[in-house]
Every structure is written in structure tokens, then in C-alpha cells.
C-alpha positions as CSV (number, residue, x, y, z in Angstrom):
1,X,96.4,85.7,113.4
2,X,99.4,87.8,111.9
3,X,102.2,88.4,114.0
4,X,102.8,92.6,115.2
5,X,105.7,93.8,113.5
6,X,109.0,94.4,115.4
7,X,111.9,96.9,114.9
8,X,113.6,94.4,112.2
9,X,110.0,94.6,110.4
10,X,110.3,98.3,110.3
11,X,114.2,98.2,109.6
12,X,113.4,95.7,107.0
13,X,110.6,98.3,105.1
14,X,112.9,101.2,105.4
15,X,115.2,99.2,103.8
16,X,113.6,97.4,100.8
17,X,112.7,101.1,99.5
18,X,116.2,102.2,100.3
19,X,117.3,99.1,98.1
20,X,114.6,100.2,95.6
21,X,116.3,103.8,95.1
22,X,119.7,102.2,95.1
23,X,118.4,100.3,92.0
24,X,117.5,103.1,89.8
25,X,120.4,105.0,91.1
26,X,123.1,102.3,90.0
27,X,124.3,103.0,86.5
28,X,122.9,100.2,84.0
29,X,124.7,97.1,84.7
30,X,123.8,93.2,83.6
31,X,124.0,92.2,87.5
32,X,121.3,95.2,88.1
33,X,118.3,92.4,88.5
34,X,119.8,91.0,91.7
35,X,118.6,94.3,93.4
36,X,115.1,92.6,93.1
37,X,116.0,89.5,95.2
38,X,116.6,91.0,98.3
39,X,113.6,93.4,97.7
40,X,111.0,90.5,97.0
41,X,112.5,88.8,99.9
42,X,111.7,91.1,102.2
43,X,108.3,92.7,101.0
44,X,107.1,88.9,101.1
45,X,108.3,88.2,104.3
46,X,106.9,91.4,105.8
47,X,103.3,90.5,104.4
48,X,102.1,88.5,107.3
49,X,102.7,91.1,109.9
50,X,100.9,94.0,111.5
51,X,102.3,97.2,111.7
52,X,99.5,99.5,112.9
53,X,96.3,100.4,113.4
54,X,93.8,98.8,111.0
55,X,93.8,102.1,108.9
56,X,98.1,102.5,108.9
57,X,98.2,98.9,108.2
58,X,96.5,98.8,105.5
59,X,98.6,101.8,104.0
60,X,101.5,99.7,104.8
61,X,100.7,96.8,102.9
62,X,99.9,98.8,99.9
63,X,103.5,100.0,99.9
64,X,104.6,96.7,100.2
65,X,103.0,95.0,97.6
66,X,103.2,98.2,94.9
67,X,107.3,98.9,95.6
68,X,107.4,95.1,94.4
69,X,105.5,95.9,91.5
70,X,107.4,99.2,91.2
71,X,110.7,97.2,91.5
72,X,110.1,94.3,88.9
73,X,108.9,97.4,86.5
74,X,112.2,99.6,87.1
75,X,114.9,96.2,87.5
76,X,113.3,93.5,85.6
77,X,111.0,95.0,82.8
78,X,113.3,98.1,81.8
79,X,116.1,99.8,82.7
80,X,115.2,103.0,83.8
81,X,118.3,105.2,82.9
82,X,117.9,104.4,79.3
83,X,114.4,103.7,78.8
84,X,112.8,106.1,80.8
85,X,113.4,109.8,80.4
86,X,112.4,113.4,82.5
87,X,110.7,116.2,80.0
88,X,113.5,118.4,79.5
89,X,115.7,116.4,80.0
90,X,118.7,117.0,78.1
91,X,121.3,114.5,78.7
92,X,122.1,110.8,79.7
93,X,121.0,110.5,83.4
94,X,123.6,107.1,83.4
95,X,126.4,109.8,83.2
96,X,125.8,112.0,85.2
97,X,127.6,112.3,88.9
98,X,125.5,110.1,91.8
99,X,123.6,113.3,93.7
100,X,122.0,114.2,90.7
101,X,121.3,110.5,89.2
102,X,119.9,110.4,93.5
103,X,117.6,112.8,93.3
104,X,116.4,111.4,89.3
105,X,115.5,108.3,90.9
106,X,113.5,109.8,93.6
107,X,111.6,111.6,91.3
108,X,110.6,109.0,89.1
109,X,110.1,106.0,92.3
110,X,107.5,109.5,93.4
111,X,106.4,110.3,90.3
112,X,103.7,106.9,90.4
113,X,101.6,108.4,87.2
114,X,104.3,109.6,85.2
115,X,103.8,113.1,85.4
116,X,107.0,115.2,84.3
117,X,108.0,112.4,82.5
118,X,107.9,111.1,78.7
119,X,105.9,108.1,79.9
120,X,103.1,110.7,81.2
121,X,99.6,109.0,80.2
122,X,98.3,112.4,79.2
123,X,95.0,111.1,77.6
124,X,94.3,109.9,81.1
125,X,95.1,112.7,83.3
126,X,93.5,115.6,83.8
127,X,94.8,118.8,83.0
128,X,96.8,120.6,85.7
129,X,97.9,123.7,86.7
130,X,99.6,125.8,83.9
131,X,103.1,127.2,84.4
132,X,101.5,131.3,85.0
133,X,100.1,129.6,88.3
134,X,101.5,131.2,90.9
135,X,102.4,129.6,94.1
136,X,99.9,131.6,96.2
137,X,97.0,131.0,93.8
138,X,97.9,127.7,93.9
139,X,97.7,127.1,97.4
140,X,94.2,129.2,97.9
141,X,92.8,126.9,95.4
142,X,93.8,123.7,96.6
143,X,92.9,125.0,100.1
144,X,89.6,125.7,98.7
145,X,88.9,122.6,97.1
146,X,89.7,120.7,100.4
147,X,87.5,123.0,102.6
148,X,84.7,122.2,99.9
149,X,85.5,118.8,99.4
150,X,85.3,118.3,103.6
151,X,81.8,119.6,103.4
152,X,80.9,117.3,100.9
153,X,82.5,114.3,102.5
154,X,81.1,115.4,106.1
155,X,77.3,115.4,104.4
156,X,78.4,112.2,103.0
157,X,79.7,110.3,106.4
158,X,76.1,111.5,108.1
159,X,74.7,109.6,105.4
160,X,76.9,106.6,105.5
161,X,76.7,106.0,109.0
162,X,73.2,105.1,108.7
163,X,73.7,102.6,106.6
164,X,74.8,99.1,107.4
165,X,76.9,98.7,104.1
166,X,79.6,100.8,105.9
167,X,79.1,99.8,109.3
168,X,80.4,97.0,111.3
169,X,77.2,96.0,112.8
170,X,76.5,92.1,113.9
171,X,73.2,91.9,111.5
172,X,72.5,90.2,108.4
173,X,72.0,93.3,106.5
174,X,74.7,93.9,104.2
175,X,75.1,96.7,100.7
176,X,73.6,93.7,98.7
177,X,70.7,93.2,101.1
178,X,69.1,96.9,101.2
179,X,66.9,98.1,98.5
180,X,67.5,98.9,94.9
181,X,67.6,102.7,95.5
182,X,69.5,102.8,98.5
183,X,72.2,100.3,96.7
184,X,72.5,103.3,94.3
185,X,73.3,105.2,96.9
186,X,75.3,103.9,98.5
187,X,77.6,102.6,95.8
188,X,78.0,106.3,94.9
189,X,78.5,107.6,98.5
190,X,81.6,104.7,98.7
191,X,83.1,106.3,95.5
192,X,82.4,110.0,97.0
193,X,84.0,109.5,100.1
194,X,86.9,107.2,98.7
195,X,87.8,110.2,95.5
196,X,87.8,112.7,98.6
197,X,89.9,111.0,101.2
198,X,92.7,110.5,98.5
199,X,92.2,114.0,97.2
200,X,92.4,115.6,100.2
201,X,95.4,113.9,100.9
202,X,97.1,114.3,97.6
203,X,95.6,118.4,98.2
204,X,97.7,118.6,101.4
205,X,101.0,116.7,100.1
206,X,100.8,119.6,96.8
207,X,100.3,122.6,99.2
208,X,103.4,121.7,100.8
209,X,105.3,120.6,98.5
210,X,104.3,124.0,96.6
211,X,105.3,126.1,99.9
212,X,108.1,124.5,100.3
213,X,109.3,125.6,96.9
214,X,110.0,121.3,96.3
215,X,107.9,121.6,92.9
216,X,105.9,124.0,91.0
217,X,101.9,123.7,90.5
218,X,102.2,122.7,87.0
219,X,103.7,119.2,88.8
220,X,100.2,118.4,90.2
221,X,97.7,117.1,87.8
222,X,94.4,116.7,89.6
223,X,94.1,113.3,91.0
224,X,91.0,112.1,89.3
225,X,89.2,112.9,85.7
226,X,86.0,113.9,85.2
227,X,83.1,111.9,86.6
228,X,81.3,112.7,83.1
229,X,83.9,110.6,81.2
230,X,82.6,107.4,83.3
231,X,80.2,106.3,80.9
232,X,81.9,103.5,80.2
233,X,83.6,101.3,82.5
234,X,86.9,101.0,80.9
235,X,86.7,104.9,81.0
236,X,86.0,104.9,84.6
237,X,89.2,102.8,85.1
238,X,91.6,104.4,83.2
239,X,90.5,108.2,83.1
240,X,88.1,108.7,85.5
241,X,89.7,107.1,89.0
242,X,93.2,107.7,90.6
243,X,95.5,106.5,88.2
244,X,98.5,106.2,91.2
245,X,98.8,102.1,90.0
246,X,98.5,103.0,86.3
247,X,102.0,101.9,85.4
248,X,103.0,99.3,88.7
249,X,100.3,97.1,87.3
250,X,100.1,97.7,83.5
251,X,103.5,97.8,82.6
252,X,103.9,93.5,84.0
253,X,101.1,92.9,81.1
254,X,103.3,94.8,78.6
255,X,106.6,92.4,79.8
256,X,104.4,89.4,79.9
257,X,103.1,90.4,76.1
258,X,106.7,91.1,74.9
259,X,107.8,87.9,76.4
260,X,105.4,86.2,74.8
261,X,105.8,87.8,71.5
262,X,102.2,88.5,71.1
263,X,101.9,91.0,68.5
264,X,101.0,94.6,69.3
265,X,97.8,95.5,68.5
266,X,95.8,93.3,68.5
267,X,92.9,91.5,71.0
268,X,95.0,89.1,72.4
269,X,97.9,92.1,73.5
270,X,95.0,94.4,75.0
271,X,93.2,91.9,76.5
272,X,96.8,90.2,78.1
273,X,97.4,93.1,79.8
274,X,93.8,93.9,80.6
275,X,93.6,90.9,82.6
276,X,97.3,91.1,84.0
277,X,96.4,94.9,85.3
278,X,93.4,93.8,87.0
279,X,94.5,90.6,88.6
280,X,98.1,92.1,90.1
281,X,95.6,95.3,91.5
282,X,93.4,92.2,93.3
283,X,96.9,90.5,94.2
284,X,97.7,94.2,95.8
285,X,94.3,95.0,97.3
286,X,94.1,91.0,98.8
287,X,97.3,91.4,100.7
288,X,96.3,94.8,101.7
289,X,93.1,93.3,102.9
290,X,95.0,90.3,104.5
291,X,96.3,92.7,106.8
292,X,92.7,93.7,108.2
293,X,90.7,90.4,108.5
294,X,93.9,87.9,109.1
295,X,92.5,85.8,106.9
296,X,93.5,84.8,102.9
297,X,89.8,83.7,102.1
298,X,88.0,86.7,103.6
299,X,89.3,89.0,101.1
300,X,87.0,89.7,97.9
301,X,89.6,91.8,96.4
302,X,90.6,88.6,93.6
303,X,87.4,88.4,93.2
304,X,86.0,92.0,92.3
305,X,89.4,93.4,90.0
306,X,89.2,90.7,87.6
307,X,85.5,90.1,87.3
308,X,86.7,94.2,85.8
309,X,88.3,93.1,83.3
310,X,85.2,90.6,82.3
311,X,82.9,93.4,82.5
312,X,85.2,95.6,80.2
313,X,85.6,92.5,77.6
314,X,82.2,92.7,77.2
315,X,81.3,95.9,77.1
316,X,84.0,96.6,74.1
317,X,81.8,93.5,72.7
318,X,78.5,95.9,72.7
319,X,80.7,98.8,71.9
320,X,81.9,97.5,68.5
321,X,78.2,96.0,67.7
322,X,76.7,99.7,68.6
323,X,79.2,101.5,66.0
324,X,78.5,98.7,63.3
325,X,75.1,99.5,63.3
326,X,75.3,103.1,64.4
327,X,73.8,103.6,67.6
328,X,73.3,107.3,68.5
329,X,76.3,108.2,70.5
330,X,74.7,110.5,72.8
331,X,71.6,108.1,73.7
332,X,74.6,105.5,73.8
333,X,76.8,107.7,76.6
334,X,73.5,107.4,78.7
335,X,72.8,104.0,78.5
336,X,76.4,103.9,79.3
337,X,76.5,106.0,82.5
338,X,73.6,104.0,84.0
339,X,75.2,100.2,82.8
340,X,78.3,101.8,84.8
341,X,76.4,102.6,87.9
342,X,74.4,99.0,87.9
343,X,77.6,97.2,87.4
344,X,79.1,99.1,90.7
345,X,75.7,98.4,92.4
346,X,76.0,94.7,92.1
347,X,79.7,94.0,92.4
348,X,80.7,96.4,95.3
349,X,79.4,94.6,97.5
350,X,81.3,91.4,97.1
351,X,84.7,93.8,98.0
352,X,82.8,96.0,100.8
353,X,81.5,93.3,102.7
354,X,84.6,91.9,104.0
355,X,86.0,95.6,105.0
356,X,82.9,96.3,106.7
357,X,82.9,93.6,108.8
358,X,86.3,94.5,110.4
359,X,84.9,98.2,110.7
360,X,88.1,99.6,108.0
361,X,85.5,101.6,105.8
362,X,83.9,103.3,109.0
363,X,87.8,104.0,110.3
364,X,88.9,104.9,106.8
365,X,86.6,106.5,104.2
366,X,84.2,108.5,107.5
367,X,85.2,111.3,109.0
368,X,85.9,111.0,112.7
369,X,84.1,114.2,113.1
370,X,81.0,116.2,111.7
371,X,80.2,119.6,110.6
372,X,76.8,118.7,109.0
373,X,75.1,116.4,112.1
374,X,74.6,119.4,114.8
375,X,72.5,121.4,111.9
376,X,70.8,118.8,111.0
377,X,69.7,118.2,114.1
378,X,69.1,121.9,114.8
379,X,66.6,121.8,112.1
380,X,65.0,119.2,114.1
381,X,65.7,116.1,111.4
382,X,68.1,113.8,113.9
């Protein structure tokens, strides 16, 4: 059983991100990797504990474990005044005064997908607002999108809640256990509710950020692709779902590949930091988890990320055998979309089972209240 966290726990979190901006604040120095002693110290040490509610703690331990990553990417693997640079930016951040180098290295710590920056993944994002959107047009249409998106998340909690793949019931029937068709559903109802919940959240944070004059909308590129670019599973990953870990788990893979002096470009690179991306996210997602069941071996989550990267391997393996013999691309983006869908239906449930158990995908992903569930059963259906 993890311990609750007391005030030092909290002091210590507010601290190791506090130590985290001080590092890509400080002007490049040779002694600037001993800010990521003190910061692995604590983050590792604050892993056991609870802070919160089931939900908050979770949260928690995702900050935890990705500031780590953050930090080994910012102090170990580069250093961030010289390597990494704003667009427009016009000068060397290292000489500037320490309120402006301050308020650099809060934008790039906040800034987890690059955006604004020269390191912006733009093949994998999106495009955003343009710089003629005005703030009040802005604001309606994220408000809209949230009012729809709460509609469609509402229909899909009535749903979820009657099945046991999201529920905490005491039966044997679990996501892997319910017919073929519902399995289907479900699986897609679990990525519905999941895109909405961060949407919505990342909708709220740009509304106010917008009002408040912080940022303009052409700083918020939509939080997920295109669900019609997911007909491959290594699209899925890297275009079509929340790229907010993109670059705290890829970039180890690109150190580790450099350090080993593997040469760019080929198999052995890719598939380095293929594999080094998806274990670190089932290293983040496993503590995270930790903090929910109190139990290392109950958690799926190193399980599910890397078996990923195996599912990617071989699907670039019956990519490259389709173009040599030149499959049809359309007939092969269909066959594509439906091997995505059956590889979700089959290895969900070995990372929803544990989190249903422990009721965290009824708190989290279901909304606590219902728009849908007093018409429906108006219309005499409930």
C-alpha cells in the first residue's frame, strides 16, 4: 500500500519543476547535468506516494515520470539554449538578460509538442488556427467544439456504463470476454471518450489562455489528427493521437542511437527509437498506474506500449511487401483501417482491465453527469 503524500511530498513536486525551469534558464555551462540529480532524486522518491484522489493521482504521476523524461531531454540529451530555438527568434537566448531567458524556458518546458518552435513536428500536427483568427472567433469555436464534443461524450458514457469493460463490477466479464461486435465497440467508445476528455481540457486551457491575451490562436494546433489518417497503426501513433509525449519519449531513442553511433537511416536507428519510445511511454503509464492499484504487477501498461512497437515492425513488413508487388493503395488503406481496429480490439484489454478493476476509467474517461439518459428514457428506451 503506498504511503499519502505529506507537505514535504508536495514541497518536493513544486520543487523538482522549479529545479527543471532553473535548468533551461541557466546559461550553458559543463556542470549544467547536475541539475538532473536532484530532479531524478526526487521524482523517484515521490513515486510511491499518493497525492489525491484516484483520478488527481494519476495526473500527478504522469507529471512525475514525464518532467524526468523532460529533464534528461533538456540537461542530458541537448542543451537547450543552443540547440533548441523559438520561430522568430532572432538572437542567442544564452545572452540575453534572466527575465526574458525565464519566460523562454517556460515556454519551451509548456510547449510539450513543439509548437512555435523549430523542432515543431509539423507532418504530425494538425493544422491550427491561422494568424487572421480573431480572438472572439477563436473562442466561439473552441466553445463550440466543447459543447458538441460534451454531447458526444455524454451519448458515449450512457453507453459505456452498460458495459462491464469500463465498469468496476465484481464479475468475470471483462472487454476480452463480451462478443466480437460489442469488443468493437467498445474499443472505439474508449478512444472516443479518452480524445474528448483531453480535448476538452486542452479547449478550456486555449480559451483562456486566448482571453487572457497569454497567446494568440495560431499557438493552438488541434490536439489530435484526423481519425481518417489511422489506417495504419504507426499513423495512428504518431499523427492521429495526442502527440503531448512526442518528444519526452522519442528524443531518449535519438540519444541512445547517437550514443551508440548507429547510423541514421537506417532499420536498426528507426526501429532503436521505435522500441525506446514505446517502452519509456509503458515505463510512464506503469508508474502512473502504480499509483491506482498499489501494486507493480497489476499494471499492463509494459505490457500493451511495446507489444506497439511489435505490431508496427510488422506492419512496415506487409507495407514494404504490398508496394513491391503493388497492392492498390486505396483497397490497401481499408484493409488497413479495419487491421488497426482488430489490433485495438484484442490488445486494449490487457491495459483496460487493470484500470477497470480499480473503477479509474468509470472516475476518469465518464462523465459524472448526463444530458442524453433522461431522453432516452423519455422515449421510453431505459
Amino acid at each position: 500500500m503506498s504511503d499519502p503524500a505529506g507537505p514535504f511530498a508536495y514541497f518536493g513536486l513544486v520543487a523538482s519543476l522549479f529545479l527543471l525551469l532553473a535548468s533551461v534558464t541557466a546559461r550553458p555551462s559543463r556542470w549544467r547535468f547536475l541539475f538532473f540529480i536532484p530532479i531524478a532524486c526526487i521524482n523517484l522518491c515521490l513515486i510511491p506516494l499518493h497525492f489525491a484522489d484516484i483520478v488527481a493521482d494519476y495526473s500527478v504521476h504522469v507529471i512525475l515520470v514525464g518532467s524526468l523524461f523532460l529533464a534528461f531531454d533538456f540537461i542530458i540529451s541537448n542543451d537547450v539554449q543552443i540547440d533548441l530555438r523559438q520561430k522568430g527568434q532572432d538572437s542567442d537566448i544564452a545572452r540575453r538578460p534572466l527575465s526574458e531567458r525565464l519566460v523562454w524556458g517556460v515556454r519551451l518546458i509548456l510547449s510539450l509538442r513543439g509548437v512555435g518552435w523549430l523542432h515543431e513536428p509539423t507532418k504530425s500536427l494538425r493544422p491550427g488556427y491561422t494568424a487572421q483568427t480573431s480572438r472572439t472567433s477563436f473562442i466561439a469555436q473552441q466553445l463550440c467544439i466543447t459543447m458538441v464534443y460534451i454531447v458526444i461524450s455524454d451519448i458515449a458514457s450512457t453507453y459505456a456504463r452498460t458495459s462491464c469493460t469500463f465498469l468496476p463490477e465484481p464479475t468475470n466479464c471483462t472487454m476480452s470476454s463480451r462478443p466480437f461486435f460489442w469488443r468493437c465497440l467498445d474499443a472505439l467508445t474508449f478512444a472516443c471518450v479518452g480524445q474528448i476528455g483531453i480535448s476538452n481540457l486542452f479547449n478550456i486551457i486555449s480559451v483562456l489562455s486566448v482571453a487572457c491575451g497569454h497567446s494568440t490562436p495560431k499557438d493552438w494546433v488541434p490536439g489530435f489528427g484526423y481519425w481518417s489518417n489511422g489506417y495504419r497503426l504507426r499513423n495512428f501513433w504518431s499523427i492521429v493521437w495526442h502527440q503531448f509525449l512526442r518528444r519526452m519519449l522519442s528524443d531518449p531513442g535519438k540519444w541512445l542511437v547517437k550514443t551508440l553511433r548507429i547510423p541514421r537511416g537506417t532499420n536498426l536507428s528507426s526501429y532503436t527509437q521505435l522500441y525506446t519510445a514505446f517502452i519509456l511511454s509503458g515505463v510512464l503509464h506503469a508508474c502512473a498506474e502504480y499509483s491506482i492499484t498499489d501494486h507493480w504487477g497489476y499494471s499492463n501498461a509494459l505490457v500493451f506500449f511495446p507489444a506497439q512497437a511489435v505490431g508496427i515492425m510488422f506492419e512496415d513488413a506487409v507495407v514494404y511487401l504490398g508496394r513491391v508487388v503493388g497492392f492498390p493503395k486505396r483497397l490497401g488503406r481499408a484493409i488497413g483501417s479495419v487491421w488497426v481496429l482488430l489490433w485495438f480490439v484484442y490488445t486494449l484489454p490487457v491495459l483496460l482491465v487493470p484500470m477497470a478493476s480499480v473503477g479509474f476509467l468509470d472516475q476518469s474517461l465518464l462523465l459524472p453527469f448526463s444530458i442524453v439518459k433522461p431522453l432516452i428514457r423519455r422515449l421510453g428506451y431505459a
